[in-house]
PDB file of N, CA, C, O and CB in Angstrom:
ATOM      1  N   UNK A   1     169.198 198.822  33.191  1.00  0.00           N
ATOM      2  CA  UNK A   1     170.153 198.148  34.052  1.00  0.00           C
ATOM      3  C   UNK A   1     170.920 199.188  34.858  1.00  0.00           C
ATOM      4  O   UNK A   1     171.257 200.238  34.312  1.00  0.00           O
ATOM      5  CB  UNK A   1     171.119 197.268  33.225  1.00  0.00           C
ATOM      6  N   UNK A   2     171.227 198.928  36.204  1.00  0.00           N
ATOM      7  CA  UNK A   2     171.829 199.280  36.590  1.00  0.00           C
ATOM      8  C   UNK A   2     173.372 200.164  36.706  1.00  0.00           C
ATOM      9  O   UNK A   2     173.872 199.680  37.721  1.00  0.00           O
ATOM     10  CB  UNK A   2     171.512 198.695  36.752  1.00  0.00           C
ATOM     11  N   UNK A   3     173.974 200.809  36.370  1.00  0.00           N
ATOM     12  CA  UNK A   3     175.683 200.242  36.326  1.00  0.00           C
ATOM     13  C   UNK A   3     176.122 201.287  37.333  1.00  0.00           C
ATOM     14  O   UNK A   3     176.558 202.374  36.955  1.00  0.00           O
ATOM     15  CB  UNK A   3     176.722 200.369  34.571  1.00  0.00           C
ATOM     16  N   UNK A   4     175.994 200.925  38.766  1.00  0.00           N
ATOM     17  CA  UNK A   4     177.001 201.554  39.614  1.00  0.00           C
ATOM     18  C   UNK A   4     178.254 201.202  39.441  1.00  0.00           C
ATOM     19  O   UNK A   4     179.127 202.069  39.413  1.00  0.00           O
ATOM     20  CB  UNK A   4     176.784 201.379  40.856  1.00  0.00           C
ATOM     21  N   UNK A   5     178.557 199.845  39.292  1.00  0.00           N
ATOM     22  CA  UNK A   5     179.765 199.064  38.596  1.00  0.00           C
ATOM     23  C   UNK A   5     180.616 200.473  38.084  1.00  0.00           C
ATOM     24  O   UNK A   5     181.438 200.916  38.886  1.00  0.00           O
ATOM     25  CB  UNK A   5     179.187 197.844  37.100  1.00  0.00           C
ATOM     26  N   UNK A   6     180.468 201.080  36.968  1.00  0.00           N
ATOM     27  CA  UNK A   6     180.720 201.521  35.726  1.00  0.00           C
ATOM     28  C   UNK A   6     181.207 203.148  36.718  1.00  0.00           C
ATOM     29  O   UNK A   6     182.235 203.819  36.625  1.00  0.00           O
ATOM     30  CB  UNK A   6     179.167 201.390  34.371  1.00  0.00           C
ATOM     31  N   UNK A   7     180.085 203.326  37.541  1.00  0.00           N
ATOM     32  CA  UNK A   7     180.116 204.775  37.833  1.00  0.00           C
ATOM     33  C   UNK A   7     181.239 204.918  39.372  1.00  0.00           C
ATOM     34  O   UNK A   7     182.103 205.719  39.729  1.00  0.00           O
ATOM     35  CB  UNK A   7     178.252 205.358  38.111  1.00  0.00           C
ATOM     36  N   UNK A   8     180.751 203.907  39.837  1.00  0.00           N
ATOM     37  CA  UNK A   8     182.494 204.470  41.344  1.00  0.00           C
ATOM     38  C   UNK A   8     182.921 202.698  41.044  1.00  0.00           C
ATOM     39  O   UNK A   8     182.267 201.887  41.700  1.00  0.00           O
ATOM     40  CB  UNK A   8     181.796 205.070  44.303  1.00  0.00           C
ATOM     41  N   UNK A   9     183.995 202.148  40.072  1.00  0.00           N
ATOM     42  CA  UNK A   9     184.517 201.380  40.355  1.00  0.00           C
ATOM     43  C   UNK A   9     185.409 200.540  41.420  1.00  0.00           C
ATOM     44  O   UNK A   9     185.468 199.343  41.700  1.00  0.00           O
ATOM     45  CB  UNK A   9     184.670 201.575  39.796  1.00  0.00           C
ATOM     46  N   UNK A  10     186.194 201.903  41.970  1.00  0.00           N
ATOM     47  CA  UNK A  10     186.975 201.550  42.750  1.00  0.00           C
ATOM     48  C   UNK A  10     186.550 202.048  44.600  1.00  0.00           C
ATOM     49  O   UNK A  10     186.598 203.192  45.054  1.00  0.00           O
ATOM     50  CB  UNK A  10     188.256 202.114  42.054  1.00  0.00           C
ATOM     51  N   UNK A  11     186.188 200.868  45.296  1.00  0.00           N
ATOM     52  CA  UNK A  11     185.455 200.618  46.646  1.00  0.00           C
ATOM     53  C   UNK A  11     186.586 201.235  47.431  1.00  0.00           C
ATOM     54  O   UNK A  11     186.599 202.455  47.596  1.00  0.00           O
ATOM     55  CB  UNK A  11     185.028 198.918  47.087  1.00  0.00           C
ATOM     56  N   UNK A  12     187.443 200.538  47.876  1.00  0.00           N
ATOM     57  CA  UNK A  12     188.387 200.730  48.838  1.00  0.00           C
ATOM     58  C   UNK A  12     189.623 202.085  48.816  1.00  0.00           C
ATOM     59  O   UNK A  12     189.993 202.673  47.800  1.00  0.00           O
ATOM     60  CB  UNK A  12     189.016 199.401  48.788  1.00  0.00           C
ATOM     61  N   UNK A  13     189.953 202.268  49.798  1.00  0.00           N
ATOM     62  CA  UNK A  13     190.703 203.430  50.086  1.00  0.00           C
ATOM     63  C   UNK A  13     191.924 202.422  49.446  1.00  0.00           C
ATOM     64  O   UNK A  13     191.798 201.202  49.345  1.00  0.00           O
ATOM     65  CB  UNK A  13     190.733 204.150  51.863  1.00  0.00           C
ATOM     66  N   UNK A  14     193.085 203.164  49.053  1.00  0.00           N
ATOM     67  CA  UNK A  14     194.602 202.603  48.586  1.00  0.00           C
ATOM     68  C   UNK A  14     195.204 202.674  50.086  1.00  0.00           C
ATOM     69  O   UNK A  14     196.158 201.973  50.423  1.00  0.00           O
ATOM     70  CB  UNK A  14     195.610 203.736  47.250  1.00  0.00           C
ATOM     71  N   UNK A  15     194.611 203.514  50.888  1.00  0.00           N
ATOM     72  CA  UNK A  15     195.641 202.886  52.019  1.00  0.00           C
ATOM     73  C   UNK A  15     195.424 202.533  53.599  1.00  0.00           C
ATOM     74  O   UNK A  15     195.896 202.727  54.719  1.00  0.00           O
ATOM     75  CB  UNK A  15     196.687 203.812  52.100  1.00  0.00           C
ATOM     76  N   UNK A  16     194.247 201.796  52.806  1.00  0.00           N
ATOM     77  CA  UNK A  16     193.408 200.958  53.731  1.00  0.00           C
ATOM     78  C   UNK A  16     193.055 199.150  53.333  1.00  0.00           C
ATOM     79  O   UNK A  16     192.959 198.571  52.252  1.00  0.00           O
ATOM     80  CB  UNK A  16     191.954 201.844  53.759  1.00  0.00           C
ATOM     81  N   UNK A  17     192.940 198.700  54.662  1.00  0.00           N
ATOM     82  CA  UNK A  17     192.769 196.959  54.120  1.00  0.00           C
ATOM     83  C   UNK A  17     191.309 197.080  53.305  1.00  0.00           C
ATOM     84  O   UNK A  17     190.260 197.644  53.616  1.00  0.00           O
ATOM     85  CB  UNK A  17     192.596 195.526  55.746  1.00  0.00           C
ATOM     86  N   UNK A  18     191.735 196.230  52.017  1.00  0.00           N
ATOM     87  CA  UNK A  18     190.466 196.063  51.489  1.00  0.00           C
ATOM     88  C   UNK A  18     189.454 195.410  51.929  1.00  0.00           C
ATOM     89  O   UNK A  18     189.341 194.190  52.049  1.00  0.00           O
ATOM     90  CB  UNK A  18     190.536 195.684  50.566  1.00  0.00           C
ATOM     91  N   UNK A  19     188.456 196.510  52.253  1.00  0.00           N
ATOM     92  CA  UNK A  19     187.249 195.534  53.099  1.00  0.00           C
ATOM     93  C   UNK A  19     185.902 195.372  52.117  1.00  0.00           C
ATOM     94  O   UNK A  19     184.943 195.085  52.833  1.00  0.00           O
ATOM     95  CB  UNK A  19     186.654 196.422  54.763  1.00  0.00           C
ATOM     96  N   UNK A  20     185.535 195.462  50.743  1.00  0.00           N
ATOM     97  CA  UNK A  20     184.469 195.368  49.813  1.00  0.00           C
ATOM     98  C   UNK A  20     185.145 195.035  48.989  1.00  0.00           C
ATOM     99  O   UNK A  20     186.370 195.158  48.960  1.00  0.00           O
ATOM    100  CB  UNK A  20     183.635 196.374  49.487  1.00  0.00           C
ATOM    101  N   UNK A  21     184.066 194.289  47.735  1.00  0.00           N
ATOM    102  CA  UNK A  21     184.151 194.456  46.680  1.00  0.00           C
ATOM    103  C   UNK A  21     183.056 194.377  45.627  1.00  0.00           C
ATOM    104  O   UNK A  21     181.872 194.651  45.818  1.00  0.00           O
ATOM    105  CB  UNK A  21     184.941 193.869  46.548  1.00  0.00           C
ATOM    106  N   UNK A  22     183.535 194.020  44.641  1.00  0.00           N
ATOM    107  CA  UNK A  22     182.159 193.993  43.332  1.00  0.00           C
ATOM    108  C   UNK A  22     181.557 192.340  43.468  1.00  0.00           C
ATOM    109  O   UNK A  22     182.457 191.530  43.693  1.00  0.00           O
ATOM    110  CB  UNK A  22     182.965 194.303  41.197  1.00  0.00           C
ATOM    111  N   UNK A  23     180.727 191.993  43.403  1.00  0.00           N
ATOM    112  CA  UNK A  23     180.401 190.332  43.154  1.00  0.00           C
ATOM    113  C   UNK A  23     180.452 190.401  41.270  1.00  0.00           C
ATOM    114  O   UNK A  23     179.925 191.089  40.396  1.00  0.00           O
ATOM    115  CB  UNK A  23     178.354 189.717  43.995  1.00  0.00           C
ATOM    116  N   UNK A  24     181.535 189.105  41.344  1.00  0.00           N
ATOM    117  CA  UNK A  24     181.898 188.674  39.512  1.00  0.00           C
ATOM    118  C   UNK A  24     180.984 187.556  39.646  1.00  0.00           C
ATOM    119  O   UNK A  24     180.681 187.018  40.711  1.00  0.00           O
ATOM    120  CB  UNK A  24     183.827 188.086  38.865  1.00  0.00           C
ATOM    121  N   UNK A  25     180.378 187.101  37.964  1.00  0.00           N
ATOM    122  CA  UNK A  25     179.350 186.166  37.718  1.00  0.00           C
ATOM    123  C   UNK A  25     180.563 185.497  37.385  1.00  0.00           C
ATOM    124  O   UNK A  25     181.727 185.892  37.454  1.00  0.00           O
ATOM    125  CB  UNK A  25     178.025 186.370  36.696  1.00  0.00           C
ATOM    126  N   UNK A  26     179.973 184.170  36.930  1.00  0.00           N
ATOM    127  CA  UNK A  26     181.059 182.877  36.281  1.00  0.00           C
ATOM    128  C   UNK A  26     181.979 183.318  34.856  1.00  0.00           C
ATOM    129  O   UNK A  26     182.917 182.734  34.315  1.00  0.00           O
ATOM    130  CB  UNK A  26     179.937 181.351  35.709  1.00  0.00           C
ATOM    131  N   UNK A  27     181.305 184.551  34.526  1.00  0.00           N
ATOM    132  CA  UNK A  27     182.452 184.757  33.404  1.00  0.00           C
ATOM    133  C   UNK A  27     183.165 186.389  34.045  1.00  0.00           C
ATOM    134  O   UNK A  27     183.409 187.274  33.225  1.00  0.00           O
ATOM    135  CB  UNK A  27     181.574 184.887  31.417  1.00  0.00           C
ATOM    136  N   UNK A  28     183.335 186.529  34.984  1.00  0.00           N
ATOM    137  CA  UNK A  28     184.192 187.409  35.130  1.00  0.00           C
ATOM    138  C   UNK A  28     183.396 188.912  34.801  1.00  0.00           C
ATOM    139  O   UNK A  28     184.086 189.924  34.680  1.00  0.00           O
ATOM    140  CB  UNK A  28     185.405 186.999  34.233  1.00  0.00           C
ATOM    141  N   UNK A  29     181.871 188.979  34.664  1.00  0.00           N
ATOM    142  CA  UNK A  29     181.077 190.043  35.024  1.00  0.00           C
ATOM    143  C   UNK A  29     180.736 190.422  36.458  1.00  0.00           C
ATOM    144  O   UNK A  29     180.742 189.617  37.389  1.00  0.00           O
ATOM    145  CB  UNK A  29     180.001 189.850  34.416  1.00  0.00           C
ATOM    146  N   UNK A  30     180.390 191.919  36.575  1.00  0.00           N
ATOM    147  CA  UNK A  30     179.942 192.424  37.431  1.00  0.00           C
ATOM    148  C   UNK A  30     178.644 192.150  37.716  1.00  0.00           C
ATOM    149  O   UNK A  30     177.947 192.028  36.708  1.00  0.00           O
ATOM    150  CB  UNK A  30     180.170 193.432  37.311  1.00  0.00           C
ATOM    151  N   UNK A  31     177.889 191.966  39.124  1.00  0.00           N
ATOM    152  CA  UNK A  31     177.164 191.350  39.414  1.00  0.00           C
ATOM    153  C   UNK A  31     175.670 192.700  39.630  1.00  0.00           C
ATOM    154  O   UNK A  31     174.457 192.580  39.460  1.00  0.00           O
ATOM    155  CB  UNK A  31     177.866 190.432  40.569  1.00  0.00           C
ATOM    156  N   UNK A  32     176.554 193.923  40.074  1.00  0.00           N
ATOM    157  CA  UNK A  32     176.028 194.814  40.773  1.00  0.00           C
ATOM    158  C   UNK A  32     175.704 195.159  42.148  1.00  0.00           C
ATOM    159  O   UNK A  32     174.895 195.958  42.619  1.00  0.00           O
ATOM    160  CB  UNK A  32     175.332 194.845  40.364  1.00  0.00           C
ATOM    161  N   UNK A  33     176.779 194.123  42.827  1.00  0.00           N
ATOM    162  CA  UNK A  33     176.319 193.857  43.772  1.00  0.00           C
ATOM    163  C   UNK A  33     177.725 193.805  44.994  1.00  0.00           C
ATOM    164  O   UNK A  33     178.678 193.044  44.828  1.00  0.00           O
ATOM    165  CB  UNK A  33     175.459 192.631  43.417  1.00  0.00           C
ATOM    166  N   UNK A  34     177.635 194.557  45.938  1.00  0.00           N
ATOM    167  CA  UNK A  34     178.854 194.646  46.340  1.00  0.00           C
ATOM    168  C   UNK A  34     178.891 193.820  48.185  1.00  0.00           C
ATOM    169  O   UNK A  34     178.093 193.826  49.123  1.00  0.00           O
ATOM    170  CB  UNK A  34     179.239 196.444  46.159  1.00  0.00           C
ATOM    171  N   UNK A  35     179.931 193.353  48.011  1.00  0.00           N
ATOM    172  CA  UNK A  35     180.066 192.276  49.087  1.00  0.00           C
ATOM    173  C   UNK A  35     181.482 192.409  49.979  1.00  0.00           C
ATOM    174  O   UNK A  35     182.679 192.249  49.742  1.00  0.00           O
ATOM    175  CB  UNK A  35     180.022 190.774  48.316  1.00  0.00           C
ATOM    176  N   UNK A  36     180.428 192.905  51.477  1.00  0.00           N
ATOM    177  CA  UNK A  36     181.296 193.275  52.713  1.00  0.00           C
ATOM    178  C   UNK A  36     182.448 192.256  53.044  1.00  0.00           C
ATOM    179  O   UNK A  36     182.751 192.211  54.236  1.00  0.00           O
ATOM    180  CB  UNK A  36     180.361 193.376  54.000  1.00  0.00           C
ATOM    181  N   UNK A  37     183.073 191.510  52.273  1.00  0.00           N
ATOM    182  CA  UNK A  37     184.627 190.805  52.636  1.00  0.00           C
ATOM    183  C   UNK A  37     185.469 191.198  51.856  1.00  0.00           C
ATOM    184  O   UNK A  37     185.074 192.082  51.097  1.00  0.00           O
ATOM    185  CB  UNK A  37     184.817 189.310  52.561  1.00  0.00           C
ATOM    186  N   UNK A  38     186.818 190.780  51.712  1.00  0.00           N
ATOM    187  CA  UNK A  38     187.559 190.724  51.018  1.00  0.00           C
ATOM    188  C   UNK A  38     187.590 189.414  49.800  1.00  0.00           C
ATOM    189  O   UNK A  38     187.208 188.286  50.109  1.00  0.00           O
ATOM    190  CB  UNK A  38     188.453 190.888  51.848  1.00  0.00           C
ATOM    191  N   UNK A  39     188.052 189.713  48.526  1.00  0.00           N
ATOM    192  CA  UNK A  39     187.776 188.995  47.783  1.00  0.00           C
ATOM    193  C   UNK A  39     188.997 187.884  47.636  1.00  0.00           C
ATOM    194  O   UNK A  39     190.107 188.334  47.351  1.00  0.00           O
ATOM    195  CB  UNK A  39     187.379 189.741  46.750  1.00  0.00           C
ATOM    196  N   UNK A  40     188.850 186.478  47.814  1.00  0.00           N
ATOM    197  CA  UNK A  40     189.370 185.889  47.376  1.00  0.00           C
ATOM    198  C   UNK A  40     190.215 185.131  46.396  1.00  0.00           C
ATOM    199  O   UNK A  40     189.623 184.831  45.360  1.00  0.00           O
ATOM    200  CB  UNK A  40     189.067 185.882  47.598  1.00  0.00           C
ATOM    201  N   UNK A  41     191.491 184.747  46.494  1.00  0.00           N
ATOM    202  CA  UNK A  41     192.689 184.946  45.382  1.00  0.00           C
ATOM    203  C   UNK A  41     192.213 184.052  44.032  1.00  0.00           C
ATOM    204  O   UNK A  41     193.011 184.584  43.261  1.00  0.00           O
ATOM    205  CB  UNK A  41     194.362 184.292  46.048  1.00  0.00           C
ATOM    206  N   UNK A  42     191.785 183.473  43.525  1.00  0.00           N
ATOM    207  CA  UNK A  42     191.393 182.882  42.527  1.00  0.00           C
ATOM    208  C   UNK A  42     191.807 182.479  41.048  1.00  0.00           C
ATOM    209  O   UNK A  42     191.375 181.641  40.257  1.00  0.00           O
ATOM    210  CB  UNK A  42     190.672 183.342  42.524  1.00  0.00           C
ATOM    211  N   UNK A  43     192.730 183.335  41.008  1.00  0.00           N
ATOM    212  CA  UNK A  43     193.589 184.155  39.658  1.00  0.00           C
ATOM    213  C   UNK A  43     195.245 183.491  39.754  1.00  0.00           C
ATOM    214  O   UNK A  43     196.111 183.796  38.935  1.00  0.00           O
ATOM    215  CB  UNK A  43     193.658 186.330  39.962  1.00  0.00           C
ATOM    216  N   UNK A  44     195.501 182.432  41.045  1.00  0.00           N
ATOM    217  CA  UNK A  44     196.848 182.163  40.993  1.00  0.00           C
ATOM    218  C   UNK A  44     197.322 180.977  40.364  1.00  0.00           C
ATOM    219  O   UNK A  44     196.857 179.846  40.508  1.00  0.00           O
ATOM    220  CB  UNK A  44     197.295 182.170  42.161  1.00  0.00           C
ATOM    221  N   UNK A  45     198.414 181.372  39.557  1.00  0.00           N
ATOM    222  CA  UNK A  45     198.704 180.351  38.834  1.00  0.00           C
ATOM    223  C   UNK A  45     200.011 179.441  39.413  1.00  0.00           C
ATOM    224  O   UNK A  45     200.947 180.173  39.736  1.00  0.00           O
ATOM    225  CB  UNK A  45     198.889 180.911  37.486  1.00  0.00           C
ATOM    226  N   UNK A  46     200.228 178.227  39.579  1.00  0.00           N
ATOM    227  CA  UNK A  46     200.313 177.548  40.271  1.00  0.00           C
ATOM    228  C   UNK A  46     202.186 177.621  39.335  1.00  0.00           C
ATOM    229  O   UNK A  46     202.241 177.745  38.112  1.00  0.00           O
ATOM    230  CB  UNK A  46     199.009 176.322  40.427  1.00  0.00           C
ATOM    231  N   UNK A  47     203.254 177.535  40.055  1.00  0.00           N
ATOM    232  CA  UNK A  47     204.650 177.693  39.105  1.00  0.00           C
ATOM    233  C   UNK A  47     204.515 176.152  38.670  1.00  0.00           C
ATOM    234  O   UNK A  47     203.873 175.270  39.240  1.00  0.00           O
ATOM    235  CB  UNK A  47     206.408 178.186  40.042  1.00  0.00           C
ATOM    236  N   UNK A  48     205.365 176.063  37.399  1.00  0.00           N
ATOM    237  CA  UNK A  48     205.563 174.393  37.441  1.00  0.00           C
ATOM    238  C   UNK A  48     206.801 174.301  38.037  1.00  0.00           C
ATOM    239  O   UNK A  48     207.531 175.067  38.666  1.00  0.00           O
ATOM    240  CB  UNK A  48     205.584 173.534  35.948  1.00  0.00           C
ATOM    241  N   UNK A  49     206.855 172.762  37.543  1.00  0.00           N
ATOM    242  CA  UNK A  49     208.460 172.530  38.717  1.00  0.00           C
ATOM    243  C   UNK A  49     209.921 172.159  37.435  1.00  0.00           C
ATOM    244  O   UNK A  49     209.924 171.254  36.601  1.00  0.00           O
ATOM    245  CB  UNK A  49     208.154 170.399  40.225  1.00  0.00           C
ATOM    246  N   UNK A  50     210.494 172.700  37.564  1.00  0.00           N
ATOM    247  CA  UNK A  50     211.717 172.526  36.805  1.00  0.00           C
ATOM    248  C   UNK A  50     211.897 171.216  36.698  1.00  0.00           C
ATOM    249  O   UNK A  50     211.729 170.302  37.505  1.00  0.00           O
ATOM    250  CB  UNK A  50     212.883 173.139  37.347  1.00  0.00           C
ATOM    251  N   UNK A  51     212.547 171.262  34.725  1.00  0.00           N
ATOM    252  CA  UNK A  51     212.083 169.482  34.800  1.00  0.00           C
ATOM    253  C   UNK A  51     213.733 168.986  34.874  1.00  0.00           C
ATOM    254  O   UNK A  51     214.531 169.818  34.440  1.00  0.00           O
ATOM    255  CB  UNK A  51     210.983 168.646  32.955  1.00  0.00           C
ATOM    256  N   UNK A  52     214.055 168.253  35.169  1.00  0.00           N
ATOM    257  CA  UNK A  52     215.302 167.494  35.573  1.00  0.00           C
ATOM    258  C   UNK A  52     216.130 166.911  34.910  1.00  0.00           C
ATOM    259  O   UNK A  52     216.091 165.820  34.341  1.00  0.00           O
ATOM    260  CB  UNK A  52     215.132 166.700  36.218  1.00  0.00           C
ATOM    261  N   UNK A  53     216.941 167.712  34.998  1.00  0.00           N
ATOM    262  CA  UNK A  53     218.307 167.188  33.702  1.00  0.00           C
ATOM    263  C   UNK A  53     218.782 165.769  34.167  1.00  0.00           C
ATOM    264  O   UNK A  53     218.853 165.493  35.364  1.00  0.00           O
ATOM    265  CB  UNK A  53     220.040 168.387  33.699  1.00  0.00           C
ATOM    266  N   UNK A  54     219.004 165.161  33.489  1.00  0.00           N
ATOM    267  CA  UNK A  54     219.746 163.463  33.285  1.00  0.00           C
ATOM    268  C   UNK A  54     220.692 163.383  32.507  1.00  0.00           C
ATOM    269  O   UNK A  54     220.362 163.884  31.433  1.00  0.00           O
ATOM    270  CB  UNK A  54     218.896 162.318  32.688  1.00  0.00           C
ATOM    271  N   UNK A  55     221.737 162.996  32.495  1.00  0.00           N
ATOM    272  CA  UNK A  55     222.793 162.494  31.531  1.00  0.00           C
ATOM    273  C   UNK A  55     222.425 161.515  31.181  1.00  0.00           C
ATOM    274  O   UNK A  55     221.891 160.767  32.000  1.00  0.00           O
ATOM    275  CB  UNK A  55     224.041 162.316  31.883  1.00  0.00           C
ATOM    276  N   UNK A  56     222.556 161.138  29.871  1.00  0.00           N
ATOM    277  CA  UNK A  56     222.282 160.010  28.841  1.00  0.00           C
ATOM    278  C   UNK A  56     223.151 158.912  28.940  1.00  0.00           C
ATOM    279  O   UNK A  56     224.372 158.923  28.785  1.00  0.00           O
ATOM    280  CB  UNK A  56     222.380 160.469  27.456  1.00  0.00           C
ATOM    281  N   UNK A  57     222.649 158.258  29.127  1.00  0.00           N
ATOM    282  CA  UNK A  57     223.953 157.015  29.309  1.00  0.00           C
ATOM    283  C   UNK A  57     224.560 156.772  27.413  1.00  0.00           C
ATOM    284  O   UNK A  57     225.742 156.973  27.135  1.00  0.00           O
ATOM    285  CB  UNK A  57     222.967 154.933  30.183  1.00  0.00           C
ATOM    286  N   UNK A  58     223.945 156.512  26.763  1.00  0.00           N
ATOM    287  CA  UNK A  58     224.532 156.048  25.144  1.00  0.00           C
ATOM    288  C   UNK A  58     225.118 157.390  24.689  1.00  0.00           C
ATOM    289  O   UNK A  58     225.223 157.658  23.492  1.00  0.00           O
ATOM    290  CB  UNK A  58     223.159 155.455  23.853  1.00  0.00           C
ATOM    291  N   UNK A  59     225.447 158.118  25.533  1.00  0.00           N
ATOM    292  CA  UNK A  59     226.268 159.251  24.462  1.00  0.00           C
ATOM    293  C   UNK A  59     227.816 158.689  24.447  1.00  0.00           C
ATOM    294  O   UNK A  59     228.379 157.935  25.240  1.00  0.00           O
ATOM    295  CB  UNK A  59     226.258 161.158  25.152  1.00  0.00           C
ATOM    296  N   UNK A  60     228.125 159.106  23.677  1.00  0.00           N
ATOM    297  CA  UNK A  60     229.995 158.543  22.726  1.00  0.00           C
ATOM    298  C   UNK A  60     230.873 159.909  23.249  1.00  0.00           C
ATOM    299  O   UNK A  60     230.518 161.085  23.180  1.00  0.00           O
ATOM    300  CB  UNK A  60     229.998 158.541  20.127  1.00  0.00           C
ATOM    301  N   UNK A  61     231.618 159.581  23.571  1.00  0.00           N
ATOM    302  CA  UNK A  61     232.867 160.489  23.973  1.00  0.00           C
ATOM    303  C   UNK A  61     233.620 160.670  22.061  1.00  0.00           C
ATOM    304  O   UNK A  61     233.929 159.910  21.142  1.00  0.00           O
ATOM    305  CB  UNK A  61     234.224 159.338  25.501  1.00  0.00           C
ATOM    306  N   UNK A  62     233.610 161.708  22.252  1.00  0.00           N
ATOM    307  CA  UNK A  62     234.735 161.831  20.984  1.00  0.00           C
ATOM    308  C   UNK A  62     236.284 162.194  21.149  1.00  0.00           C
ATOM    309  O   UNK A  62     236.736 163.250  21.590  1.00  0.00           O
ATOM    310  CB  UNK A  62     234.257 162.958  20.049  1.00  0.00           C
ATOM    311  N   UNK A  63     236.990 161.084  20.698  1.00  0.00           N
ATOM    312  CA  UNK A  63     237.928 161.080  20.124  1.00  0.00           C
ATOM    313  C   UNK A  63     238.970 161.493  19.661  1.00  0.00           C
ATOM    314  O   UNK A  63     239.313 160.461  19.085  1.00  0.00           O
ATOM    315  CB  UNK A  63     237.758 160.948  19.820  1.00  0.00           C
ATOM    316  N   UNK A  64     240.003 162.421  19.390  1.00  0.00           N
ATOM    317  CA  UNK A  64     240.899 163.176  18.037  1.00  0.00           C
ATOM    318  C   UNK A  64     241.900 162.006  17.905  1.00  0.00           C
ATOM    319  O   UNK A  64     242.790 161.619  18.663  1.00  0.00           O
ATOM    320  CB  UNK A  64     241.846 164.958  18.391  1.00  0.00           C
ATOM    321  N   UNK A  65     241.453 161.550  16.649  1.00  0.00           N
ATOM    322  CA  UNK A  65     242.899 161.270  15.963  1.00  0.00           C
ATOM    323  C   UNK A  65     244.558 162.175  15.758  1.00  0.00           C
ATOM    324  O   UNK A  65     244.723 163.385  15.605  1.00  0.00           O
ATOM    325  CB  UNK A  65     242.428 161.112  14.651  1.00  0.00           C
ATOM    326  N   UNK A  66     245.442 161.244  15.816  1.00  0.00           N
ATOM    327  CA  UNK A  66     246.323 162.130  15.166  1.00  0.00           C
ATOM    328  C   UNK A  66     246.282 162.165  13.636  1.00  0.00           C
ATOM    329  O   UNK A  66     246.556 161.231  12.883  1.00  0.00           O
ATOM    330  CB  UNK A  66     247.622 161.812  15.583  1.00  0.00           C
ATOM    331  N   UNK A  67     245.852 163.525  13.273  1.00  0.00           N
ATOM    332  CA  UNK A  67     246.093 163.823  12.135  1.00  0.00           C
ATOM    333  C   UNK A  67     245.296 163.405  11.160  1.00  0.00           C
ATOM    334  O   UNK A  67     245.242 163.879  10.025  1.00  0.00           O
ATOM    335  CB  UNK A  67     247.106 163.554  11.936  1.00  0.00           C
ATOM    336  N   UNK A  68     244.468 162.223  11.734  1.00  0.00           N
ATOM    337  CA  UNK A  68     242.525 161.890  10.435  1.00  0.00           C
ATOM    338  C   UNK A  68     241.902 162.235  10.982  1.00  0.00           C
ATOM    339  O   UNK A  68     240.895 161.540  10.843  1.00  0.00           O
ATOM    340  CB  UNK A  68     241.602 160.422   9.913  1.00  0.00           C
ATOM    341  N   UNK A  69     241.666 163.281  11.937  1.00  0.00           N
ATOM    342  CA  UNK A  69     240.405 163.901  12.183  1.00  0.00           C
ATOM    343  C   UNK A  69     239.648 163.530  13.416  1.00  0.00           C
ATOM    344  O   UNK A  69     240.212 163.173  14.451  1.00  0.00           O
ATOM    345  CB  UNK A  69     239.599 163.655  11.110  1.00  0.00           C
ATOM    346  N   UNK A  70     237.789 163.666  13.214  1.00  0.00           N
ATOM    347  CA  UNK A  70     237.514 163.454  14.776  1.00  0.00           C
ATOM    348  C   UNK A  70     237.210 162.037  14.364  1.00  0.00           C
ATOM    349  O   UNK A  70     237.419 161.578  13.241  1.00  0.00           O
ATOM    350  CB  UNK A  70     236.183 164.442  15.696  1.00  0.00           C
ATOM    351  N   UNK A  71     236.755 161.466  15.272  1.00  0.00           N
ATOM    352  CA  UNK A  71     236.261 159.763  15.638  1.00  0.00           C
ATOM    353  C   UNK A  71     235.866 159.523  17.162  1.00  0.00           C
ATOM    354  O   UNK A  71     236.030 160.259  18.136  1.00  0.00           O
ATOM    355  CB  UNK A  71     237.654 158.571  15.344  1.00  0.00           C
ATOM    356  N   UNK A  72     235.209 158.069  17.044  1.00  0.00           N
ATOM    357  CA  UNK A  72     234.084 158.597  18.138  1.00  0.00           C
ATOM    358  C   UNK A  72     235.625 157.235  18.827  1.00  0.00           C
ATOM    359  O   UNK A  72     236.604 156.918  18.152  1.00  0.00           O
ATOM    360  CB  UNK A  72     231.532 158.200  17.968  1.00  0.00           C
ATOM    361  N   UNK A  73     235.360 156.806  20.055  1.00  0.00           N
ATOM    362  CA  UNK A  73     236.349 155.739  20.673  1.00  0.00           C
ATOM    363  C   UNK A  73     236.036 154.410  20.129  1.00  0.00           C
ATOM    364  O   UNK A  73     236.298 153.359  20.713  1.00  0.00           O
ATOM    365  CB  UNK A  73     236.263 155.650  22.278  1.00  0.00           C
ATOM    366  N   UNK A  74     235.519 154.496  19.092  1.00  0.00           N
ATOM    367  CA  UNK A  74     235.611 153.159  18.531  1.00  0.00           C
ATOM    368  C   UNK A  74     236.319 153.236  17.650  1.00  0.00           C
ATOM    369  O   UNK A  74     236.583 152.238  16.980  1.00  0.00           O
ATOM    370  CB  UNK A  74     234.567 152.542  18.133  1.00  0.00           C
TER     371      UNK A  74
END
């Protein structure tokens, strides 16, 4: 087998637009095979969305007695 893969991994200049890359199989192998575009984002994970606070309607206000303690307004 081949493995240029293995031997110059890295195609592109750091300070140049990336114009190659490696071709990945369906599990994220090297193909051996290198392909004149830029590679597409694939890897982004999407944020979720903040989930939304509600105030409860059945919550009880509490209370202080004088002097017996807490209690709810009933």
């Amino acid at each position: 087998m081949d493995d240029r893969f293995f031997e110059r991994p890295i195609l592109n200049s750091p300070y140049a637009y990336p114009a190659r890359h490696w071709e990945l199989d369906e599990q994220g192998q090297p193909t051996q095979r290198i392909i004149e575009a830029r590679r597409t984002a694939q890897f982004i994970t999407p944020i979720p969305r903040p989930k939304k606070t509600k105030r409860r309607a059945g919550q009880e206000r509490l209370v202080f007695d004088e002097g017996a303690g807490i209690s709810t307004a009933q």
